[in-house]
VOVEX-672319 format. One record per residue (C-alpha): x, y, z; residue in one letter; residue number from 1. Coordinates in nm, 4 decimals, m for minus. Each point is the difference from the previous one (the first is absolute). Example, Ala and Ser with C-alpha at 12.3 -4.5 7.8 and 13.67 -1.06 7.14 Angstrom:
BEGIN
1.2300/m0.4500/0.7800/a/1 .
0.1370/0.3440/m0.0660/s/2 .
This chain:
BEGIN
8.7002/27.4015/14.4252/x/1 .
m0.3182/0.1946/m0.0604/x/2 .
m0.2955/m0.1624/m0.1367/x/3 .
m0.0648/0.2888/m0.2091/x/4 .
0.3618/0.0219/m0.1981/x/5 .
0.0811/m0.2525/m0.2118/x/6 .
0.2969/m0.1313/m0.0047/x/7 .
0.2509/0.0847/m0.2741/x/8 .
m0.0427/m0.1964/m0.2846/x/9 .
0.2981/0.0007/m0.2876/x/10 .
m0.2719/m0.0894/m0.2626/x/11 .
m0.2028/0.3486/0.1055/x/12 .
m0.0531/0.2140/m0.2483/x/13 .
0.2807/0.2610/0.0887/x/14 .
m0.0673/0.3764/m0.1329/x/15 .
0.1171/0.0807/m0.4008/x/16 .
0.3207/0.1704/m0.0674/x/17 .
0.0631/0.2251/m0.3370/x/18 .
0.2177/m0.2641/m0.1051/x/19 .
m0.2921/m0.2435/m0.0002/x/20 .
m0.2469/0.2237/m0.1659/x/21 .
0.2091/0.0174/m0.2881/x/22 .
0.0676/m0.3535/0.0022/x/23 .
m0.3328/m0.0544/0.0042/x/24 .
m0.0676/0.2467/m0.2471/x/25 .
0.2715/m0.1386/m0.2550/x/26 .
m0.1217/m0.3389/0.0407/x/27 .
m0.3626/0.1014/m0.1061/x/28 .
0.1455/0.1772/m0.3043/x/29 .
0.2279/m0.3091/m0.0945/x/30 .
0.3193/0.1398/0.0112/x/31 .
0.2320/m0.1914/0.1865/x/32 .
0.3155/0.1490/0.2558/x/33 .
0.2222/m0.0550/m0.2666/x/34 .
m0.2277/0.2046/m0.2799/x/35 .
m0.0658/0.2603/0.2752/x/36 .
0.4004/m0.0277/0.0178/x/37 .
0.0806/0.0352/m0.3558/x/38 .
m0.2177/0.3125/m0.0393/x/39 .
0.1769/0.1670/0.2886/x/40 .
0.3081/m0.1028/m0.1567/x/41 .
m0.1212/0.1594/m0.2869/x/42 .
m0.0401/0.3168/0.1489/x/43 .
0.3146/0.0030/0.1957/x/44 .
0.2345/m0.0547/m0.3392/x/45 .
m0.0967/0.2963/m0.1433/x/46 .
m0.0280/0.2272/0.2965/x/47 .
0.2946/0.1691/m0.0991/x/48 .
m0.1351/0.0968/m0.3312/x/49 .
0.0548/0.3784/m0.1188/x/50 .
m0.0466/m0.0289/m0.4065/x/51 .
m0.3210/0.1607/m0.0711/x/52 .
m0.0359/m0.2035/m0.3238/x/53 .
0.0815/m0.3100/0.1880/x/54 .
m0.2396/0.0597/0.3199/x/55 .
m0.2881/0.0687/m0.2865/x/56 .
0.0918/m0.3258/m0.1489/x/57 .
m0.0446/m0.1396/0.3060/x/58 .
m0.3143/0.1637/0.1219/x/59 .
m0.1431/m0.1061/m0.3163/x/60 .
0.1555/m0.3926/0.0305/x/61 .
m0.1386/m0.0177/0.3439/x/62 .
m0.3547/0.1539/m0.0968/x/63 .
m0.0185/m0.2670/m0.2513/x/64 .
0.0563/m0.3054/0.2629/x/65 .
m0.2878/0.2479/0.1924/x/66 .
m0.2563/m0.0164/m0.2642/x/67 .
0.1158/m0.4116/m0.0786/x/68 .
m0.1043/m0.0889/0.3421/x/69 .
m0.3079/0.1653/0.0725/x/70 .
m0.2797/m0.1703/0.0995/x/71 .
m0.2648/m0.0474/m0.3471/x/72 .
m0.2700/0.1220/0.2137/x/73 .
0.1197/0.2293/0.2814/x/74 .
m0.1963/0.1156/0.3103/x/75 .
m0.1555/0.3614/m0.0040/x/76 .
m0.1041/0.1694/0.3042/x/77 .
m0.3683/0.0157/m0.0353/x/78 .
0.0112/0.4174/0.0132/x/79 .
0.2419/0.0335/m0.2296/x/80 .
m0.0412/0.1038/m0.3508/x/81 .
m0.0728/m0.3159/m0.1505/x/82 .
m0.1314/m0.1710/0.3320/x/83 .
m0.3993/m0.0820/0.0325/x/84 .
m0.0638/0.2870/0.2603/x/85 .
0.1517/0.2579/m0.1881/x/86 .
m0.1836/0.2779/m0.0464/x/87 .
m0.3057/m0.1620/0.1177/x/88 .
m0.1593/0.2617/0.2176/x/89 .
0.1032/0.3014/m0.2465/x/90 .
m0.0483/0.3920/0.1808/x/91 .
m0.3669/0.1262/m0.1076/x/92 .
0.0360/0.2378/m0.2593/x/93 .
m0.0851/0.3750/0.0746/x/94 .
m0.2780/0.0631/m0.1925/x/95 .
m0.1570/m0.2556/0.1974/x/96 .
m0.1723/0.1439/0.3540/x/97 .
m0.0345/m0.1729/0.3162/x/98 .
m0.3527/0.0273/0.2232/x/99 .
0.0757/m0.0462/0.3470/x/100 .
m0.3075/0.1057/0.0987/x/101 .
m0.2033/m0.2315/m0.2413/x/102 .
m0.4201/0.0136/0.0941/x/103 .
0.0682/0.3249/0.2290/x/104 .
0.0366/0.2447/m0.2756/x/105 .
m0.1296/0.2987/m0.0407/x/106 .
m0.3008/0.0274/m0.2458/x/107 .
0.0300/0.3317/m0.2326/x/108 .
């Protein structure tokens, strides 16, 4: 064996999948498999749907659950209206004029 390769390891870090991302990404939020389940499930029931009354209701059921879990104080993207860069550097207005040539000017 090399001295520069190490030797495989089973406790190495091995790279992330797509399934562990959003593993990861449900476990951060506190949903569980089975709540990440039951939503699916959700969506799969009425899949079928073709009421328009009924598929309003349901919009409007499942915008409700939306707005229920939301985060109190969510995360805005700083430039973003609403975020703290947004519209810090605003354009110049027009009736404003630039000097390029500041201290060379010609005197009239």
């Amino acid at each position: 064996m090399s001295r520069h390769r190490r030797p495989l390891d089973p406790k190495a870090r091995r790279t992330r999948t797509k399934a562990d991302v959003r593993e990861e990404t449900a476990r951060a939020r506190g949903r569980s498999d089975v709540q990440v389940d039951k939503l699916r499930d959700m969506f799969e029931k009425n899949r079928n749907v073709t009421d328009p009354n009924l598929i309003d209701e349901l919009i409007e059921q499942g915008e409700k659950k939306l707005h229920a879990g939301r985060h109190p104080d969510p995360y805005v993207v700083p430039y973003y209206v609403g975020g703290t860069k947004y519209a810090r550097n605003p354009p110049v207005p027009p009736e404003m004029r630039l000097v390029f040539d500041y201290g060379r000017e010609v005197q009239p």
